[in-house]
C-alpha positions, 0 to 999 in steps of 0.5 A: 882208387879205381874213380881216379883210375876210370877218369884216366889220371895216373895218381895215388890217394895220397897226391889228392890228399895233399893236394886237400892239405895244402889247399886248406893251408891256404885258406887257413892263412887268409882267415877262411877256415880256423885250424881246429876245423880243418884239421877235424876236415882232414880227419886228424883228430884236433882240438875240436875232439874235445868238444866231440867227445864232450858233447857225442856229436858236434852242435847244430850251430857249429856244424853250419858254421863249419860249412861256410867256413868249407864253402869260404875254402872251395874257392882253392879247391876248384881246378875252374872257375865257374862264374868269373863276372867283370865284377867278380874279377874286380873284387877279388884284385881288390882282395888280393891287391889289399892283402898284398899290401898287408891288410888281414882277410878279416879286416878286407872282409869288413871293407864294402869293396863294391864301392871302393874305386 
């Protein structure tokens, strides 16, 4: 509370924290992140307790799959783009554009989007 206090913003824990839910939601609803993950992110416990509590700790390999499906999901979260190119833009109208039209975020991933006029 006292960071949040210290940067000036007027808020309680909880209005981040939703903020984090809905965020995930979304990136839930385009295929970037499985819903057991997100709720292990959210720390609620989940599906994924099974194979917590199965195995004592979370494997190598799921651990790394987790963090790509997180850094797939940061693009909801972050409040600024950073690093916005012409080709960038063009890409993600692209993606939003076939998604409109009723294309899975899967079926978009397999497209080379690049090449597509």
């Amino acid at each position: 509370m006292e960071a949040i206090e210290q940067v000036g913003l007027k808020m309680r824990l909880y209005v981040l924290r939703a903020y984090f839910s809905t965020v995930l939601d979304i990136a839930e609803s385009k295929g970037l992140i499985s819903h057991p993950w997100r709720q292990f992110i959210m720390c609620h416990k989940s599906d994924i307790e099974a194979k917590y509590s199965t195995n004592k700790r979370l494997l190598p390999d799921i651990i790394k799959e987790m963090i790509e499906s997180y850094n797939k999901s940061t693009k909801f979260l972050e409040t600024r783009i950073s690093d916005v190119s012409e080709e960038n833009a063009r890409l993600y109208l692209q993606q939003q554009l076939f998604s409109a039209v009723g294309y899975r975020q899967d079926e978009i991933n397999k497209m080379n989007l690049a090449e597509t006029t």
